[in-house]
N, C-alpha and C positions, 0 to 999 in steps of 0.2 A: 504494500500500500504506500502511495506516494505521501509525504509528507510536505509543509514547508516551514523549515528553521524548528526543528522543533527544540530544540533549548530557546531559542529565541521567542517564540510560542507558548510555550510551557511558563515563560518569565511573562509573558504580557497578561496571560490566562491568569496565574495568581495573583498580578497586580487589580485585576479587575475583579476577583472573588473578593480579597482582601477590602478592597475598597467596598465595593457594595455590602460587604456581611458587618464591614466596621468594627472588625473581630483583630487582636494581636493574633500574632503565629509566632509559631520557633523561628528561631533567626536562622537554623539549619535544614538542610534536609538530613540529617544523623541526630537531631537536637530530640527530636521523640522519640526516640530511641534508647538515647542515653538517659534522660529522664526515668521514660519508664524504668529502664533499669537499675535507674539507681536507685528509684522507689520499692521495687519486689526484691531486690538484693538485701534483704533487712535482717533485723532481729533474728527473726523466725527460720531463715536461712543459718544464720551464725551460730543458734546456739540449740533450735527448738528442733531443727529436720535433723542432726545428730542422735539426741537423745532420745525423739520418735521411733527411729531406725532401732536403734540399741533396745527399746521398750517393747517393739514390735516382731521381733524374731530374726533382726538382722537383715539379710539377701531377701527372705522371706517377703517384707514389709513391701520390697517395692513392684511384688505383683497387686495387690491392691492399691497401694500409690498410681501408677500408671494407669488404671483403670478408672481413677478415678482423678485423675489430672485428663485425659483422653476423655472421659463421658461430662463431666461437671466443672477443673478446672479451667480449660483453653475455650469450651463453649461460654464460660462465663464470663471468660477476659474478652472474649471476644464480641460478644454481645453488651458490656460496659463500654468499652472503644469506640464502637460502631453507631450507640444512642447518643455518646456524645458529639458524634463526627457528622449524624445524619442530623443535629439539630442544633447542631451549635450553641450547645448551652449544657450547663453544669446539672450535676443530679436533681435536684430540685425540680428545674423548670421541664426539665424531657419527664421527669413522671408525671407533672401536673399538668403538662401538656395530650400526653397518653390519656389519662384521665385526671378531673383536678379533685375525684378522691381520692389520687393514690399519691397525693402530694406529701401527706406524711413519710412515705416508704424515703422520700427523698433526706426527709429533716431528721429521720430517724438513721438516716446513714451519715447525715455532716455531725448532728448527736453521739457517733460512734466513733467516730474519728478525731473529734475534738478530747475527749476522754484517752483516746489510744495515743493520741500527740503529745498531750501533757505526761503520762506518764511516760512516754518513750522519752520525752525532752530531760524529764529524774535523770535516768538512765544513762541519758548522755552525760550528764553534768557530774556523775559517776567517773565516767570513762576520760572528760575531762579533768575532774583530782589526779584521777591515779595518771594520766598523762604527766602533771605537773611533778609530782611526787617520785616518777620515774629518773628525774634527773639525779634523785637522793641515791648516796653510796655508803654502806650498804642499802639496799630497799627495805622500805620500812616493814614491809611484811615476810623479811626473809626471816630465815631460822637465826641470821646475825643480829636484825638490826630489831628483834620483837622477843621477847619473854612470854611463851606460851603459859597460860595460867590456867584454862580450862577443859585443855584437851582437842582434840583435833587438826593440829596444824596448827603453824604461824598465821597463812595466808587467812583460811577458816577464822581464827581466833580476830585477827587484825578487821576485817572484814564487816562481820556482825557486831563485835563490840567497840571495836577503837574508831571504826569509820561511821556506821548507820546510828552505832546507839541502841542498839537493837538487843543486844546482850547485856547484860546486869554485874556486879562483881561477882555475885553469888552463882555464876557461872549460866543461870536460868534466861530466858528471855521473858522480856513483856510485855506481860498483858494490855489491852486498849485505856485502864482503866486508869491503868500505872503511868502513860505516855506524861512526861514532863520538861521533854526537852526537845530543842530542835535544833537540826545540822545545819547553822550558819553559813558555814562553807560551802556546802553542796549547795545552798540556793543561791549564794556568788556564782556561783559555777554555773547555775543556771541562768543566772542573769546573761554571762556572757555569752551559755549556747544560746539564747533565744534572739540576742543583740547577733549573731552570724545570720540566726535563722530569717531575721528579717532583711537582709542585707542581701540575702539569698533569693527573694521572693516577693522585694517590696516592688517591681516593677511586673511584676508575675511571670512567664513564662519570657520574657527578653531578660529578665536577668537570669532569672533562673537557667535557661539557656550555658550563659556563659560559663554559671558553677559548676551542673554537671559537665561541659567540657573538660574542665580539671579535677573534679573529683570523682567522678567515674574512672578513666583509666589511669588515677593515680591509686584507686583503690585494687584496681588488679592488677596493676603491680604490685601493690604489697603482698597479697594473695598469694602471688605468685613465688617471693622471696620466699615465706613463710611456708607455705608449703614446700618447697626446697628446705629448708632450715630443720623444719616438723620432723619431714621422711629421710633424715638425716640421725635424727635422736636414737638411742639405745630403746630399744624394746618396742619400736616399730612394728614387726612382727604379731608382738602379742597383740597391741592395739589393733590390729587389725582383723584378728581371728576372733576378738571381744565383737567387735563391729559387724562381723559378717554374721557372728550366733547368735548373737543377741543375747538377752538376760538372761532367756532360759533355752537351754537348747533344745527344742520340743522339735514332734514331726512337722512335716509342711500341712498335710493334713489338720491335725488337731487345732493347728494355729488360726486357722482359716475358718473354725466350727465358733470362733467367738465373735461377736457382732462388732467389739472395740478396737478390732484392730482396721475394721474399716470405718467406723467413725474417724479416730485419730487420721487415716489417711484424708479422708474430707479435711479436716480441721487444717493439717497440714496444708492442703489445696488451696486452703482459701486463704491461709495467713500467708503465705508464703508469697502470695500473687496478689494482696493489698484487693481481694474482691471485695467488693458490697460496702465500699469506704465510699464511694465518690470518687476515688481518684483517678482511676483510670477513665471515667466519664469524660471528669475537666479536661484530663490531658488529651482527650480524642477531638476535644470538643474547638483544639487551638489548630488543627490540622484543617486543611480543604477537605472541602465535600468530595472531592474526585481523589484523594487518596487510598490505595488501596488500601486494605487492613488487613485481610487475611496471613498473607505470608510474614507482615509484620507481627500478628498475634502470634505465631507460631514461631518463629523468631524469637521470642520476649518467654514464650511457654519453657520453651527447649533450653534457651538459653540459663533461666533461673534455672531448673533441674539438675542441668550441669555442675552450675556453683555451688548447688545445694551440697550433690556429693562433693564436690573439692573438701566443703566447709565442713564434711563429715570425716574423712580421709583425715584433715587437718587433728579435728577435735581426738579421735580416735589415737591417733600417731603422740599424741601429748598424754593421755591415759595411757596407755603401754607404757613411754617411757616414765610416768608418776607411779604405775605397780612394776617395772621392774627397777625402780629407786627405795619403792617398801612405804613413798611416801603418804603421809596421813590425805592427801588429796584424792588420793586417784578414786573415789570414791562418788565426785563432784564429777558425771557425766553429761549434764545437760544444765540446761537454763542458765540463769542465774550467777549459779556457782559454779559451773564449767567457765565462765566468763571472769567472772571477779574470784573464783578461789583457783579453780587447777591451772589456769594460764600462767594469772602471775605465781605462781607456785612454781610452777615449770620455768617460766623464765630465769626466777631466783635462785634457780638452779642449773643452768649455762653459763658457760662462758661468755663475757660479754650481757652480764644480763640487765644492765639496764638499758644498753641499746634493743635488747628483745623487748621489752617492757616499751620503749617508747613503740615501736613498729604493734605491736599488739593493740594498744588503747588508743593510736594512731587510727590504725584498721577499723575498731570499735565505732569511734568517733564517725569513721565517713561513712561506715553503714547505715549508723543512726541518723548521720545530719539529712542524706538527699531525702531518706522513708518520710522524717519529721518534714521537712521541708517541703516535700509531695504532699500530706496532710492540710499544711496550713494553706496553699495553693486549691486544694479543693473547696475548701471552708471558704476564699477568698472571690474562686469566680463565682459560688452562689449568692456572695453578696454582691457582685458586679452584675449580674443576670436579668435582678431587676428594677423597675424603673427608677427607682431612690439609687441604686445604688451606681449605676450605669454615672450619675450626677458628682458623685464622691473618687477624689482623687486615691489610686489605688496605693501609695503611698501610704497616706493618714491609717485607709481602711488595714493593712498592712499592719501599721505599728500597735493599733489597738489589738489587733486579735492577738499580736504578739506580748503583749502588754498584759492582757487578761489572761492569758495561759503563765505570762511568769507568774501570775499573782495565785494563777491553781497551783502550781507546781511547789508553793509551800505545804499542800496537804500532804505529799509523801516527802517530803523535807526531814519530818518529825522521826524521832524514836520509833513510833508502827507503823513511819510510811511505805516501809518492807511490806508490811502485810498488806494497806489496803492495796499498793501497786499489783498487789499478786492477787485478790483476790478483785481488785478492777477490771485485769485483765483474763482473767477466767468468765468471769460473769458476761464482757461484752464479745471476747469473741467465741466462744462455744452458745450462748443462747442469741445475742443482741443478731449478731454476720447472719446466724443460721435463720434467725426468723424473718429479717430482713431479705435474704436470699429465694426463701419463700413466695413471700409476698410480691417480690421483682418478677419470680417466673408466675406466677399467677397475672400481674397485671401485663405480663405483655404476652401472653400465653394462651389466656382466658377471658382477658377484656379488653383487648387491645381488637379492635377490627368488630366486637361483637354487634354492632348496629347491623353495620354493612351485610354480615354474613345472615342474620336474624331477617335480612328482606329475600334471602335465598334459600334457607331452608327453615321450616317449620320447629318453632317455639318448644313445642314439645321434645322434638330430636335432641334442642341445645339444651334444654334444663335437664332430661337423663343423662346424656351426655358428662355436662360437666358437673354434676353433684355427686354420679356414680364414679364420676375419678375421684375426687376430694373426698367421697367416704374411702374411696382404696387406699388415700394418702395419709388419712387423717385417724381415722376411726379405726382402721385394721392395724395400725402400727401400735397404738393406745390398748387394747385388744393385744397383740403380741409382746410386747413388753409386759403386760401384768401376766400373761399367761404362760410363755415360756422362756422368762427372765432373757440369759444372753444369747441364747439361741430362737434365732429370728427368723431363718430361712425358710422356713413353711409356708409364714406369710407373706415373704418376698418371692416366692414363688408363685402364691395365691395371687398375688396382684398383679404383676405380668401375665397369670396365663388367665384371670378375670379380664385382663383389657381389650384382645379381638373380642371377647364375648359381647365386653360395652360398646365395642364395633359397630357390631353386626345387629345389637337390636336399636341403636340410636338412628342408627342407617333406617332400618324399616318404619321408625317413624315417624321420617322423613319425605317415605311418600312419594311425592315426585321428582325428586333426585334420583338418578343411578348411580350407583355406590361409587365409578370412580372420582365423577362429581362432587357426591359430598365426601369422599376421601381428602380430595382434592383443596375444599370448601373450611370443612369442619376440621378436621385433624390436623389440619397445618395451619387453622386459623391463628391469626396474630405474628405469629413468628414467620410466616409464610413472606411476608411482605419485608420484612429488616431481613431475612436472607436473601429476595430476591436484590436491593438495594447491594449488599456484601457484595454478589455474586456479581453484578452488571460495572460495578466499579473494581473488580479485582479481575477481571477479564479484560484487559485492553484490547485486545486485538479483536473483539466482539464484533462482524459484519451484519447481522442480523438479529433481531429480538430473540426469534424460536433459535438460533440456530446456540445449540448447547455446545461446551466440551462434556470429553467423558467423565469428569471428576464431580460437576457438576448437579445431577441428580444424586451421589452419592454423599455429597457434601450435604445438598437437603435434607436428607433423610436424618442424618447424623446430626448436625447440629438442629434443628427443629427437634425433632424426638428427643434430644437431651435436654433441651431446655424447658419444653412443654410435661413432659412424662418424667425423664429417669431423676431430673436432680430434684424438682418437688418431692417425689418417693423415696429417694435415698436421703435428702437432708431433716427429713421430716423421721423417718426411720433414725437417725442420730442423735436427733435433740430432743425427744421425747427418750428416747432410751438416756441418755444421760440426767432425763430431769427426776427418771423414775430412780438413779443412782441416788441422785444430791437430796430427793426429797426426804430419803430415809435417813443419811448420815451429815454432816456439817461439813464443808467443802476443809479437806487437810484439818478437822475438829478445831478450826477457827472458833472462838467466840462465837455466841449466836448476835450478838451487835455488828459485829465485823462482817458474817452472812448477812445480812438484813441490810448491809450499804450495798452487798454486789447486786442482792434480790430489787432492791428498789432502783438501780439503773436500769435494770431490764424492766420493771415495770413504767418506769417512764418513756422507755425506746414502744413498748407497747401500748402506751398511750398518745404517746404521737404519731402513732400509725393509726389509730385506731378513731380517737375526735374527727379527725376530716371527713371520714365517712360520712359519719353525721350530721359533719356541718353542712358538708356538701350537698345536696339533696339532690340535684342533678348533674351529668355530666359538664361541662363548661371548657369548650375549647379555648387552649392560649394562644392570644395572639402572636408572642412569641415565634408560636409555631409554623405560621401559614402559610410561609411561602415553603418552609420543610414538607408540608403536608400536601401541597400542591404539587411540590416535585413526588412524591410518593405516588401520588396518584397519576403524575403525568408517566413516570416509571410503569407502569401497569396498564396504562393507554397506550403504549408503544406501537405503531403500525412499520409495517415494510416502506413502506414510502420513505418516511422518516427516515430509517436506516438505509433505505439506498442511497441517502440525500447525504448519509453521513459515510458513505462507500466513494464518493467524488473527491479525486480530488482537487483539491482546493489551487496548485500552481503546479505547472511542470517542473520534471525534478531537477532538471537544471538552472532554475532560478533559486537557488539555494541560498546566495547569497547575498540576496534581495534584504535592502537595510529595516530596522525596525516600524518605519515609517509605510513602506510597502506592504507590509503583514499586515499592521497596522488597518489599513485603507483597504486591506484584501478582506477582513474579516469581518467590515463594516458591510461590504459589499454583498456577502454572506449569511448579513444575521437575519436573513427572512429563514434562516433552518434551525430547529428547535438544538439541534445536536452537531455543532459544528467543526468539531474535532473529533476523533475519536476516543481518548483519554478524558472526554469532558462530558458530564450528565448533569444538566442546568437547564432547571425546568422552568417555567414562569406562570401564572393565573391565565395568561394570554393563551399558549400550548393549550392547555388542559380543556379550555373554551373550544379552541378550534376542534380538537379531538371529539368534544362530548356531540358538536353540530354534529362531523361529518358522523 
């Protein structure tokens, strides 16, 4: 296909989306990329997919990981990308647009992230002390430079009681009740991460741009040191045999008959990949409409996974070498304390060890800073999204949210800010993500498109239809967890081979449909429409509407069926089994005060999902929306015409070098064609009129 100047072309095309949508962009074409990656490259990467693994039966663990990153996590990164990319607008405004009852799903996702920011910003201000503290000879938490007094390790000992406050003399730790002090220092500390974080972000995605240019691949360089330095250590070996068996070394079979080990893999999925925050929304949301997404999501999928193992390799490779030293650490394999006790533990134990100690908390830090920094960037374009805020310079808006979160980030400051951090983030991302998650494949699954499809097939088909999946989702899970505790498989069987049954009798009462019709109509409803979007912009070379590649229908299948059926049933399957755990015991025999802060953030995330419903009484399109929504539909009116008009070309191919001024005037000359490039799907009110006459 002839083209003409197409970088020349390509450049004038986004100076005119740019301009008409009045939207910032990355200043990159690598710039979303590296963002996103510096966003899902996080915590849950560094310390949480290690310890998963090790919990989970080693090798074992990442047959259901893959199955469940493959059915639930890359459909759901990708379908986050894609809402923000098709509407240009942050989580809020694309679910209130979808429908404006589902505009809580939105506030109950920036709700979730503001809560996971502030705590993660502790964390960093964590990683900043022991940064500074690392220049100290000896380190203060080696075996030279610390008088263990109550067993465990220097690092352990130094840790909970000299640094958090968290431990007592009496060797005990304390209770909520006893808190009477608070870490000075670590909220210094925090003052300063949160003075980068804005610095990072107060122009939004133009500055932020130019950070993750330097702290993305200065963070895989470190990576990569460290992992060389790690698979260098004594006892290597072991570390890695601990890694591949896991805690307990059970058959492959048996491992796979308990229901938790594929929860954990969900949980994993979704922490690791920043879903159901918002932020991948915003970040889609700075891209062109005509950028492709697919092989980018997939990109971004694979790519975390990778890191994920390194960052297991790593962690594993420092536990080998801390049991074959006999050290009191090697004990600390996950979270937390694989971070702030076995590392510096193990560093205080090389040569060279406080340059290992800076490179470590070094690493810590830039994991944390782009993930936080991604956060307050979500939080920031929902306040730019709408009409008050579009008004407000993105600066000020900037300093305040930054402002307000140093001012939370005294709650885990304190003596038991250990515990509520750890019981904040149990509560928001096992119940808050998972219901949230819910709710997202429901409204765009289940109420996204239902008007339209309700004047094509009969009332009665849709209400058996989608009430008899929501008891398969809902009711039969509630029902297996009381009835056969961890073993679930009956029912997850039952609902699968229940679902052609709810087929095939929804179909007949339907009526004047033929079944491929309403196959076609009804089971792909909602999601049928944002994949056909995916697919027509991630196909460039596309000459025709009908005319498919072969990947195509297999892509439908797959990401529709995942997002409408398996992840509603499987995440609904995991948060109900775990609410049936927590309800009987007290989350780690916490205080029941301490429970009762994590229980009442989740019921507030369920309250803001839950009011608009009823505020809302009917559905209310946003205007936000309408020129998105107009191209949607002009997407779906596509005629051959259209695309033959888009089969022409535009100059012969030796005028190539025809200056910007002549493209220019060539495509003016052009624009009576709806689709005048073929990289470019830019629909207008106008199109969609001409379509509905003819």
């Amino acid at each position: 296909m002839n083209r003409v100047h197409p970088d020349g072309e390509e450049r004038h095309k986004e100076q005119e989306e740019v301009k008409d949508a009045g939207r910032i962009r990355w200043i990159g074409q690598h710039s979303f990329l590296l963002a996103t990656l510096g966003s899902v490259i996080n915590f849950g990467s560094f310390w949480r997919f290690p310890f998963i693994v090790y919990l989970n039966g080693g090798l074992i663990f990442f047959v259901p990981y893959f199955i469940a990153l493959f059915f639930v996590g890359i459909p759901m990164l990708l379908l986050e990308i894609t809402l923000g990319q098709k509407y240009q607008r942050g989580i809020v405004s694309v679910m209130s647009g979808i429908n404006s009852r589902a505009i809580g799903i939105g506030f109950a996702s920036i709700y979730s992230v503001w809560w996971i920011a502030v705590y993660t910003s502790t964390i960093l201000s964590w990683a900043t002390y022991y940064f500074f503290l690392s220049f100290a000879s000896p380190l203060e938490w080696s075996d030279e430079g610390y008088d263990v007094k109550c067993g465990g390790g220097s690092s352990k000992e130094y840790f909970y009681r000299n640094f958090l406050k968290y431990q007592k003399d009496t060797c005990l730790y304390k209770q909520p009740k006893e808190t009477d002090e608070v870490a000075w220092f670590i909220w210094l500390c925090s003052l300063l991460v949160w003075t980068i974080i804005y610095f990072i972000v107060f122009r939004g995605v133009r500055s932020s741009s130019y950070a993750v240019a330097g702290t993305v691949p200065l963070k895989f360089c470190l990576l990569f040191i460290l992992m060389i330095r790690f698979f260098c250590l004594d006892g290597v070996a072991e570390g890695m045999d601990i890694l591949f068996t896991g805690e307990h070394n059970t058959k492959f079979g048996e491992r796979f008959e308990k229901i938790y080990i594929w929860t954990n893999a969900l949980a994993e999925t979704f922490l690791s990949l920043n879903l159901c925050l918002g932020i991948m929304t915003a970040y889609g949301s700075y891209n062109l409409k005509t950028k492709p997404v697919i092989r980018d999501n997939m990109f971004i999928a694979f790519a975390n996974t990778a890191i994920n193992i390194i960052f297991a390799f790593c962690a594993f490779s420092v536990i080998g070498y801390l049991r074959d030293a006999g050290h009191p650490a090697r004990t600390q394999t996950g979270y937390l304390g694989l971070a702030f006790i076995a590392y510096p533990a193990a560093a205080a134990e090389m040569a060279g060890a406080n340059f290992w100690s800076l490179m470590i908390f070094l690493m810590i830090f830039l994991i944390g800073i782009d993930s936080v920094s991604s956060m307050i960037e979500a939080i920031s374009t929902v306040v730019h999204d709408n009409i008050l805020g579009e008004k407000l310079d993105r600066m000020y808006t900037t300093l305040i949210i930054c402002f307000i979160g140093f001012l939370f980030s005294l709650l885990y400051c304190s003596d038991i800010g250990f515990i509520l951090l750890d019981v904040t983030d149990y509560y928001v991302t096992i119940y808050v993500l998972s219901l949230i998650c819910i709710f997202k494949c429901a409204v765009v699954g289940w109420v996204y498109e239902v008007k339209e499809i309700s004047n094509k097939v009969s009332i009665s088909s849709l209400i058996i239809y989608t009430s008899g999946f929501w008891f398969l989702a809902i009711i039969m899970p509630i029902i297996s967890v009381n009835a056969y505790n961890s073993h679930t498989w009956t029912t997850i069987l039952i609902q699968f081979s229940l679902l052609p049954v709810l087929v095939v009798i929804s179909w007949l009462f339907s009526r004047q449909n033929t079944f491929a019709e309403w196959f076609d109509i009804v089971f792909y409803s909602g999601v049928r429409k944002v994949c056909k979007y995916m697919t027509l912009i991630s196909n460039k070379e596309k000459k025709s509407y009908n005319e498919k590649e072969w990947w195509e229908p297999i892509f439908k299948f797959w990401w529709c069926f995942s997002i409408k059926y398996v992840i509603p049933l499987a995440v609904a399957h995991g948060v109900l089994f775990q609410f049936n755990t927590d309800a009987k015991t007290r989350y780690k025999g916490y205080p029941l005060s301490v429970n009762f802060f994590g229980w009442s953030i989740l019921i507030v995330a369920l309250l803001i999902v839950i009011v608009p419903i009823f505020i809302f009484k009917k559905s209310v399109e946003n205007s936000d929306h309408k020129e998105s929504i107009f191209e949607m539909m002009a997407i779906e009116h596509f005629t051959e015409e259209v695309m033959q008009k888009r089969k022409k070309p535009q100059v012969k191919e030796e005028k190539k070098t025809v200056e910007m001024k002549s493209i220019d005037a060539n495509d003016a000359d052009q624009s009576k064609s709806p689709m005048r490039t073929n990289r470019s799907i830019v629909a207008t009110e106008s199109n969609i009129r001409l379509d509905e006459e003819d």
